[in-house]
MARNUMAR-650102 format. One line per 3 residues: number of its first residue (from 1); their letters; for each residue z, y, x of N, C-alpha, C. Coordinates in steps of 0.02 Angstrom, whole numbers, plus 50000, padded with zeros to 5 digits. Each point is the difference from the previous one (the first is absolute). Example, Ala and Ser with C-alpha at 12.3 -4.5 7.8 and 13.67 -1.06 7.14 Angstrom:
<rs>
1 = AS = 50390,49716,50660,50000,50059,49955,50000,50060,50045 | 49964,50053,49982,50003,50059,50042,50037,50055,49961
</rs>
This chain:
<rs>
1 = XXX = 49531,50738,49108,49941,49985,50040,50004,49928,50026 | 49933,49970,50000,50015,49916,50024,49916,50005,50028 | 50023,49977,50063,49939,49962,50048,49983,49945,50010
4 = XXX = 49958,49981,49990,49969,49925,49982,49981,49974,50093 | 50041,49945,49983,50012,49960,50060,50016,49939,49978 | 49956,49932,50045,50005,49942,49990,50069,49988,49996
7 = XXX = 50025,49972,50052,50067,49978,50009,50076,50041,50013 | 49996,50059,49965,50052,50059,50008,49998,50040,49920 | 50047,50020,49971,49991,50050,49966,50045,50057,50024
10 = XXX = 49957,50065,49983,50018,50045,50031,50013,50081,49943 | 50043,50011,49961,50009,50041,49971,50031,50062,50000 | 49994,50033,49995,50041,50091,49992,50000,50038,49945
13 = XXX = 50079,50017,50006,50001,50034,49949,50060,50052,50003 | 49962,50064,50019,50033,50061,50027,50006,49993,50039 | 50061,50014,50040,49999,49993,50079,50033,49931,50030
16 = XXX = 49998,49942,49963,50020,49928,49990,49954,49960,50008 | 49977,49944,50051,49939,49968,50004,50049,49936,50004 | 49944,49935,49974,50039,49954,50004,49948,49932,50028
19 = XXX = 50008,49969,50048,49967,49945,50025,50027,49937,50004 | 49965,49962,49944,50014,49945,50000,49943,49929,49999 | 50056,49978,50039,49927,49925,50035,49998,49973,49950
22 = XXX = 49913,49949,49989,49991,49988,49937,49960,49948,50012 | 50031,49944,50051,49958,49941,49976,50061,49924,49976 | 50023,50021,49953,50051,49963,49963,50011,49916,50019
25 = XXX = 49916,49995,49997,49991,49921,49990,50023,49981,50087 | 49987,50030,50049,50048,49980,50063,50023,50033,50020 | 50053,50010,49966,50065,50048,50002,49996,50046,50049
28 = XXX = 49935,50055,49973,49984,50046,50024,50005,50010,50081 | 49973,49937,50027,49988,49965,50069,49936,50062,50019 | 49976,50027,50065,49984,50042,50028,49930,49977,50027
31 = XXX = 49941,50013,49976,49961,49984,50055,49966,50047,50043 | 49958,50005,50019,49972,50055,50058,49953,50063,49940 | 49989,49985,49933,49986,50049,49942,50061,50020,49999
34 = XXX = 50052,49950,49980,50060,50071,49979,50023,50043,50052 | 49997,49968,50066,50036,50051,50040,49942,50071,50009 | 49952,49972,49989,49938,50053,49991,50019,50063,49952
37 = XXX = 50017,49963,49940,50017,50053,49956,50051,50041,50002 | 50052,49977,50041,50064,50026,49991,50000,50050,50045 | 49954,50002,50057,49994,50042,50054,49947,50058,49962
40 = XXX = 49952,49989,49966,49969,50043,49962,50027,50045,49949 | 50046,49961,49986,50040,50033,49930,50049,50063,50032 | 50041,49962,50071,50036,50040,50006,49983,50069,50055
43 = XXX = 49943,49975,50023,49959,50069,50033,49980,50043,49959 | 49982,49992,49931,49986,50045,49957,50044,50028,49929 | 50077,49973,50030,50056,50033,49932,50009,50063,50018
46 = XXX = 50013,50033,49948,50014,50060,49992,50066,50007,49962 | 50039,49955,49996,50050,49999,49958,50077,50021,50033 | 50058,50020,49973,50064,50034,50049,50024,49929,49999
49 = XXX = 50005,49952,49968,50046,49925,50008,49947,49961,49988 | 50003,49951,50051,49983,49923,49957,50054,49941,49994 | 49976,49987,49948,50023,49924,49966,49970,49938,50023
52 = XXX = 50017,49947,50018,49957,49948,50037,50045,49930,49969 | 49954,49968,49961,50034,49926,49953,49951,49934,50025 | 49993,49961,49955,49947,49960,49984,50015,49992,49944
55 = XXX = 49928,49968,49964,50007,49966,49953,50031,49937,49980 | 50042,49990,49944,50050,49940,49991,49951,49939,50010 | 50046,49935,50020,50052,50002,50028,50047,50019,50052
58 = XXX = 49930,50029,50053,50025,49990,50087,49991,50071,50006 | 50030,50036,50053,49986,50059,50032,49937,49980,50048 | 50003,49953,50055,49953,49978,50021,50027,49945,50046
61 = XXX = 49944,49958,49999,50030,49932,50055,49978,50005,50063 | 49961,50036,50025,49987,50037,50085,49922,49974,49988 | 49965,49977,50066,49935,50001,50017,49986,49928,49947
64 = XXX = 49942,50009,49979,49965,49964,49971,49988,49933,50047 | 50032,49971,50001,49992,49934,50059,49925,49978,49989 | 49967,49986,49954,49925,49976,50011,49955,50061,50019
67 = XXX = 50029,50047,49971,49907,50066,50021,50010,50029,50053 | 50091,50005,50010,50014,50059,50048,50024,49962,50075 | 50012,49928,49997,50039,49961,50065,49938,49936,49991
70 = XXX = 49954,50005,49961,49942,49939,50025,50032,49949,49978 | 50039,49996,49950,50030,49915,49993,50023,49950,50059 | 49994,50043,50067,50037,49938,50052,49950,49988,50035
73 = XXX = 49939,49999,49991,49950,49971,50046,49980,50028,50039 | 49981,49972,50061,49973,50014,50055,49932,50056,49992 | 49993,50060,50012,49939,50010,50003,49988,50072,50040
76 = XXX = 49934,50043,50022,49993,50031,50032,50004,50074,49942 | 50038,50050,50042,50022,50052,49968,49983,50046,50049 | 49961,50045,49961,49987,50085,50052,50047,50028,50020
79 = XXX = 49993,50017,50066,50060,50046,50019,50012,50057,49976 | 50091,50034,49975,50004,50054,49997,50050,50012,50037 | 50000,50075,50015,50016,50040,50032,50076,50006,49990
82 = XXX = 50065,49984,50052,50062,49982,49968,50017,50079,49983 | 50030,49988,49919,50027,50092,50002,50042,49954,49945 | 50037,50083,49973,50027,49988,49934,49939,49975,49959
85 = XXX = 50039,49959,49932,49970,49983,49958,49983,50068,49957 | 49922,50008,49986,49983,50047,49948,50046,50040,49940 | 50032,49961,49970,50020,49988,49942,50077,50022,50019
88 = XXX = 50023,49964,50043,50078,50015,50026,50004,50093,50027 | 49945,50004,50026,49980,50066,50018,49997,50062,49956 | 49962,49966,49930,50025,50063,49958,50062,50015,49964
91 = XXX = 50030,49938,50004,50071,50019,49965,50052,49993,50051 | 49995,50000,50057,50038,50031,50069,50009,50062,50012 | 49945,50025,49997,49968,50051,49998,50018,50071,49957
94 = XXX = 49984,49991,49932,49986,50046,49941,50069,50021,49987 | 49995,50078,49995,50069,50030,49997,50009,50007,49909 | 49970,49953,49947,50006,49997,49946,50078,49941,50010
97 = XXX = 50054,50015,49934,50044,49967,50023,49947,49936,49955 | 50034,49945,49996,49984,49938,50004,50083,49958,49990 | 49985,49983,49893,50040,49970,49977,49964,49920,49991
100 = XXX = 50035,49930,50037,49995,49952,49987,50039,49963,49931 | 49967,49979,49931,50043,49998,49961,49961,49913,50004 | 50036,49970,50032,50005,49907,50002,50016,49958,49950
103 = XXX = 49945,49977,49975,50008,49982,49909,50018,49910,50008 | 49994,49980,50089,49986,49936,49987,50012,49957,50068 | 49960,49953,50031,50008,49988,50054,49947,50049,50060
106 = XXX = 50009,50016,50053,49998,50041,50051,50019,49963,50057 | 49947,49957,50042,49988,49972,50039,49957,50013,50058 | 49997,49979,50051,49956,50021,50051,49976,50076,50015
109 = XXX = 49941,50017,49977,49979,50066,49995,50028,50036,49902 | 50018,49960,49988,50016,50043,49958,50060,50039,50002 | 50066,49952,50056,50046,50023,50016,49993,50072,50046
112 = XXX = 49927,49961,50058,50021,50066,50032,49972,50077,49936 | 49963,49988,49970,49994,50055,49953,50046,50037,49975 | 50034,49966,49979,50085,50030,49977,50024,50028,50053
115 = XXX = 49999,49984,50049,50032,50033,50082,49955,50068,50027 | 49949,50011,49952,49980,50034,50012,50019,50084,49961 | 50012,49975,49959,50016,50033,49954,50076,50069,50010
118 = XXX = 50016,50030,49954,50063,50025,50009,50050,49980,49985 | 49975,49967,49933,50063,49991,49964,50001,49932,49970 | 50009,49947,49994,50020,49918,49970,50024,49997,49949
121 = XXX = 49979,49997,49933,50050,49996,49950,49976,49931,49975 | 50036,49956,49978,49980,49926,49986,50024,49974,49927 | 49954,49955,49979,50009,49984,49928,50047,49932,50032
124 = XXX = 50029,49976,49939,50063,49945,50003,49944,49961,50026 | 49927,49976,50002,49965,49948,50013,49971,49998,50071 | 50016,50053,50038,49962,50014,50030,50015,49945,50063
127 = XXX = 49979,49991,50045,50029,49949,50064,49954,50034,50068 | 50022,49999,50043,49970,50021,50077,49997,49945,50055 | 49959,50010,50030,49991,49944,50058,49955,50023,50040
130 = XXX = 50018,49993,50083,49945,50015,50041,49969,49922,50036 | 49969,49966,49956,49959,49935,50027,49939,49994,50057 | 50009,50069,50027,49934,49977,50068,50021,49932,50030
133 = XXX = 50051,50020,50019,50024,49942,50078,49980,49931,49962 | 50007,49996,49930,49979,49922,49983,49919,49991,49990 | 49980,50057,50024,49902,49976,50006,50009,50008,50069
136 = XXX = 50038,50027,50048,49998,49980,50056,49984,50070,50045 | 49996,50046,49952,49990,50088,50016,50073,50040,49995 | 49986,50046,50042,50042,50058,50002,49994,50046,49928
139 = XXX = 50069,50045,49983,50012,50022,49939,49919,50085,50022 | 49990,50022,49954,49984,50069,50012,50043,50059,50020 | 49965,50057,50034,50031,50065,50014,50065,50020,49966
142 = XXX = 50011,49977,49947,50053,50053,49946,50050,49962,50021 | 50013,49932,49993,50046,49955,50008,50037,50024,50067 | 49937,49997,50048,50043,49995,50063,50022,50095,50014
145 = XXX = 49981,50040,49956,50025,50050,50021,50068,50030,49950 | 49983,49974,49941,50070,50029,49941,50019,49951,49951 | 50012,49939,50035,50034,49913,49950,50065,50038,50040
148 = XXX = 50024,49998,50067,50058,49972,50027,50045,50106,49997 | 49964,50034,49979,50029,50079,49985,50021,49973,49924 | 49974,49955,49968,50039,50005,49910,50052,49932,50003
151 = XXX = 49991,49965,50035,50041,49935,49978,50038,49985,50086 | 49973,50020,50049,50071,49974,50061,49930,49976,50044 | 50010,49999,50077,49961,49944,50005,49988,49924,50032
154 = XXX = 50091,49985,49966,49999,49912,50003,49976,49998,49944 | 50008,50026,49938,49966,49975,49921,49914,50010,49994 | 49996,50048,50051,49921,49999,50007,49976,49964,50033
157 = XXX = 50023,49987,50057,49976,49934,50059,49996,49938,49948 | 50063,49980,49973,49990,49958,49951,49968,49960,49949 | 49971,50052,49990,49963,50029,49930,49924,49946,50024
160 = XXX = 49972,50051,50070,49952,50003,50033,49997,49932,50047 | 50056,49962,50018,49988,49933,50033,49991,49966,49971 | 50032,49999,49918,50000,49926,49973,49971,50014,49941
163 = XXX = 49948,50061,49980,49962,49986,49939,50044,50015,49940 | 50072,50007,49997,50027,49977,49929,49993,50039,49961 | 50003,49982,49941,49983,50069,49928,50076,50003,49985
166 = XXX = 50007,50056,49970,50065,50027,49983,49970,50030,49926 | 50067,49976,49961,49975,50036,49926,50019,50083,49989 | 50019,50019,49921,50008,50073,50007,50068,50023,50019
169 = XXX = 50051,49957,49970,50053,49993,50035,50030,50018,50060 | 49957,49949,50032,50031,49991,50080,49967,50064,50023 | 49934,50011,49987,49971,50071,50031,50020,50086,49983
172 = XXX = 50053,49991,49941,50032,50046,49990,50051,50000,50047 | 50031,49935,50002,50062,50020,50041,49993,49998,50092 | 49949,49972,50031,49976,50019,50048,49978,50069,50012
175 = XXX = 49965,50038,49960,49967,50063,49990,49943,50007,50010 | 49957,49951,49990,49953,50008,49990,49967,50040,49942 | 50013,49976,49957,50003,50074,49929,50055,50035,50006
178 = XXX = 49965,50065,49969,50069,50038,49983,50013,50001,49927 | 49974,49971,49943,49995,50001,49929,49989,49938,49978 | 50041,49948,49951,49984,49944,49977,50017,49998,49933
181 = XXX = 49952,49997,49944,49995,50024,49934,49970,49930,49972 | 50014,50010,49935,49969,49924,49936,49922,50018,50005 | 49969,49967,50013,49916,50013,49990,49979,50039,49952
184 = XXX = 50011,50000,49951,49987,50051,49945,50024,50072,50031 | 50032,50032,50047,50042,50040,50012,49970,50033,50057 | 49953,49945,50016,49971,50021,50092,49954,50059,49992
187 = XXX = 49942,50000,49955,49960,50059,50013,50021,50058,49968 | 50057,49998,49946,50034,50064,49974,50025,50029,50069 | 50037,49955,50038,50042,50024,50041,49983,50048,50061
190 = XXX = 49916,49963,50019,49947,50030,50042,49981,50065,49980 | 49999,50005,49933,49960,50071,49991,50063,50039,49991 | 50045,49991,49987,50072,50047,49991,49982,50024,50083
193 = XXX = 50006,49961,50034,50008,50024,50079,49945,50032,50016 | 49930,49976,49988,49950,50020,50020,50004,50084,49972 | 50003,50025,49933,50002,50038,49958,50047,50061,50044
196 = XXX = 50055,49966,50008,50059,50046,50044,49985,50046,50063 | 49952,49940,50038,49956,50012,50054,49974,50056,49983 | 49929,49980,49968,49968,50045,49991,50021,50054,49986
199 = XXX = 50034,50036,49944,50036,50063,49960,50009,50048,50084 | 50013,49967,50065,50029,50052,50040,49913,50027,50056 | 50028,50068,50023,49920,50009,50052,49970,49942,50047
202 = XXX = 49949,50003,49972,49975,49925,50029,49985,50023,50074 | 49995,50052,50020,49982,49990,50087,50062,50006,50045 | 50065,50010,49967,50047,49995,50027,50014,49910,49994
205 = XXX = 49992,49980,49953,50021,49928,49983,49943,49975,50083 | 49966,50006,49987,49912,49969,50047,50072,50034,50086 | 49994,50037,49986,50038,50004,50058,50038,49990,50026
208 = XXX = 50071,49981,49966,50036,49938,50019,50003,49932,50012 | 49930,49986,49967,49994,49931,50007,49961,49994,50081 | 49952,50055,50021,49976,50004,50056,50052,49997,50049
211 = XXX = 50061,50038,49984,50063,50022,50045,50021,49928,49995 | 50024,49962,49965,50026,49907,50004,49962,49976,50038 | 49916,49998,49992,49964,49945,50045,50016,50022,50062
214 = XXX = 49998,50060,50018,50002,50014,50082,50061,49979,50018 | 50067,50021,49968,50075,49966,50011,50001,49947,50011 | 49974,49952,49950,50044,49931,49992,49938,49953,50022
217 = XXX = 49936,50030,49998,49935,49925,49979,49963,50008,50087 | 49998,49925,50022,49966,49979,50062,49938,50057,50005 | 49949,49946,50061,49950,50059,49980,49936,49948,49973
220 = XXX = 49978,50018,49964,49980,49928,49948,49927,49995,50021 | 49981,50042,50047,49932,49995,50017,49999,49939,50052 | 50045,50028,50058,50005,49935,50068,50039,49942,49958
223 = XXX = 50057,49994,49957,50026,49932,49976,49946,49971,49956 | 49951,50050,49982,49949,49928,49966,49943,49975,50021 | 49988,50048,50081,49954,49963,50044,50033,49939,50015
226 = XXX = 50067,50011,50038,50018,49935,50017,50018,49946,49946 | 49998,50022,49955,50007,49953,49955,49927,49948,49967 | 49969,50043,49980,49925,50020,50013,49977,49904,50059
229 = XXX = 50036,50013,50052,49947,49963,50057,50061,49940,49980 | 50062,50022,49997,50031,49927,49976,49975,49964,49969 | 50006,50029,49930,49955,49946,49937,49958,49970,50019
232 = XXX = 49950,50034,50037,49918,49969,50013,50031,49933,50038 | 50034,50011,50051,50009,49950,50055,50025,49939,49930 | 50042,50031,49966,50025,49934,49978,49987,49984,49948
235 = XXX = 49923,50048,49977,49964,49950,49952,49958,49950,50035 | 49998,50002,50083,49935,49936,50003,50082,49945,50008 | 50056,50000,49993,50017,49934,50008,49995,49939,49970
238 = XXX = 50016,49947,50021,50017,49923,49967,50053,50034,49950 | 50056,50013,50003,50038,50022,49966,50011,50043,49938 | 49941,50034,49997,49996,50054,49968,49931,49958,49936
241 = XXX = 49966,49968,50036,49953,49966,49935,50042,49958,49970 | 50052,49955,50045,50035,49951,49962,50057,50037,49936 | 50010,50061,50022,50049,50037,49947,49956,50001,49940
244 = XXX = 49928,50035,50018,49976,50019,49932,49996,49929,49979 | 49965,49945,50030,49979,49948,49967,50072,49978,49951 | 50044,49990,50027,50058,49959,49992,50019,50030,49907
247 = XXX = 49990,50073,50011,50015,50035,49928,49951,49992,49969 | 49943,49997,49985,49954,49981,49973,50005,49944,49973 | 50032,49927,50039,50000,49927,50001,50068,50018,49948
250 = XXX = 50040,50038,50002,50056,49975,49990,50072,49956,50016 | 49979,50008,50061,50023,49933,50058,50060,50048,50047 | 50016,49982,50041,50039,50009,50035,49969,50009,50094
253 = XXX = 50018,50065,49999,49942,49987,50079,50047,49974,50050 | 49954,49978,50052,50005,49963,50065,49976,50054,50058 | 50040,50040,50033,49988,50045,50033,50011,49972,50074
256 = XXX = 49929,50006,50063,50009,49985,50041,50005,50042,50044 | 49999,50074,49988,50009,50052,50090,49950,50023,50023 | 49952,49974,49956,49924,50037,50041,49944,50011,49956
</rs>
């Protein structure tokens, strides 16, 4: 089965669904359609596992800096209402397990996507990075609730102060993945697991994973209000246009504090 969607493909087959971002040409960069879709897609699976990739080269490079952050410029934006992000919400949320198979680079929101997930398995190409702080924003909900439960959290503070990308390597041995395979190897490896998944009673599976979020996961409703009113605040900064501009330019930003 395949559902026709602009910027997502969305397939099933048996009790195996597989979602993968699909706008190649900017490395499956996010705009306010895809997160549309992805929240649509995943309010309406019916599937015991998902699979979650992009299309080669990139898993995804986070927000679309021109459609989804305005390119930097100054301008007047409707208010919304600080909550969790839509999108972070259904896969916070959904007691479907949720295999991240990372074909590529996984940056910004694409990182936190993977954090969203259960399971991290990474192709040799893959690379991670949480780059808000260099547009001058705070990371999303996932980061600040389950980066510093997989990797420590001086390696997550880290991670999260200074922007840096880490390849597949280093994110294996931090723990950020738990699986690091030859690219050719990555989506066999997904459906071996996914497959495994599935084979057992799926409402017992749905129910342990309910039993983890309540254990281990914040409460993602109040961490993404406040997160929610963060961003906003620090999308009207000087700082925060000069980030986007600066990446755009290619340049090197000049960050002043306000």
């Amino acid at each position: 089965m395949t559902k026709a969607y602009t910027d997502i493909e969305l397939t099933q087959e048996s009790d195996i669904a597989i979602l993968k971002l699909n706008r190649p040409d900017v490395r499956n960069a996010l705009r306010p359609k895809t997160f549309e879709e992805i929240q649509h897609a995943m309010l309406n699976l019916s599937a015991r596992v998902l699979i979650l990739t992009g299309a080669d080269p990139s898993f995804c490079s986070g927000e679309d800096v021109k459609e989804g952050l305005g390119g930097g410029e100054e301008r007047e934006r409707p208010p919304i209402p600080p909550r969790l992000t839509p999108a972070a919400d259904v896969f916070l949320y959904t007691d479907i397990p949720v295999i991240a198979a990372v074909n590529g680079p996984a940056v910004g929101w694409g990182m936190e996507m993977t954090l969203m997930a259960d399971f991290r398995i990474a192709s040799e190409r893959s690379k991670f990075g949480e780059l808000f702080v260099l547009r001058g924003l705070i990371c999303d909900s996932a980061s600040l609730g389950r980066l510093a439960q997989l990797v420590g959290r001086e390696y997550a503070t880290e991670m999260l102060f200074t922007g840096q990308v880490i390849d597949a390597e280093e994110a294996k041995r931090a723990g950020l993945v738990g699986r690091l395979v030859g690219h050719d190897d990555l989506m066999p490896t997904a459906m071996s697991l996914a497959e495994r998944i599935a084979a057992n009673p799926p409402l017992a599976v749905q129910g342990i994973k309910n039993g983890l979020r309540r254990a281990l996961d914040p409460d993602w409703a109040s961490l993404g209000r406040w997160a929610g009113e963060m961003f906003a605040k620090l999308g009207e900064t000087e700082d925060f246009r000069e980030g986007v501009r600066s990446f755009l330019e290619k340049r090197e930003p000049k960050f002043v504090g306000r």
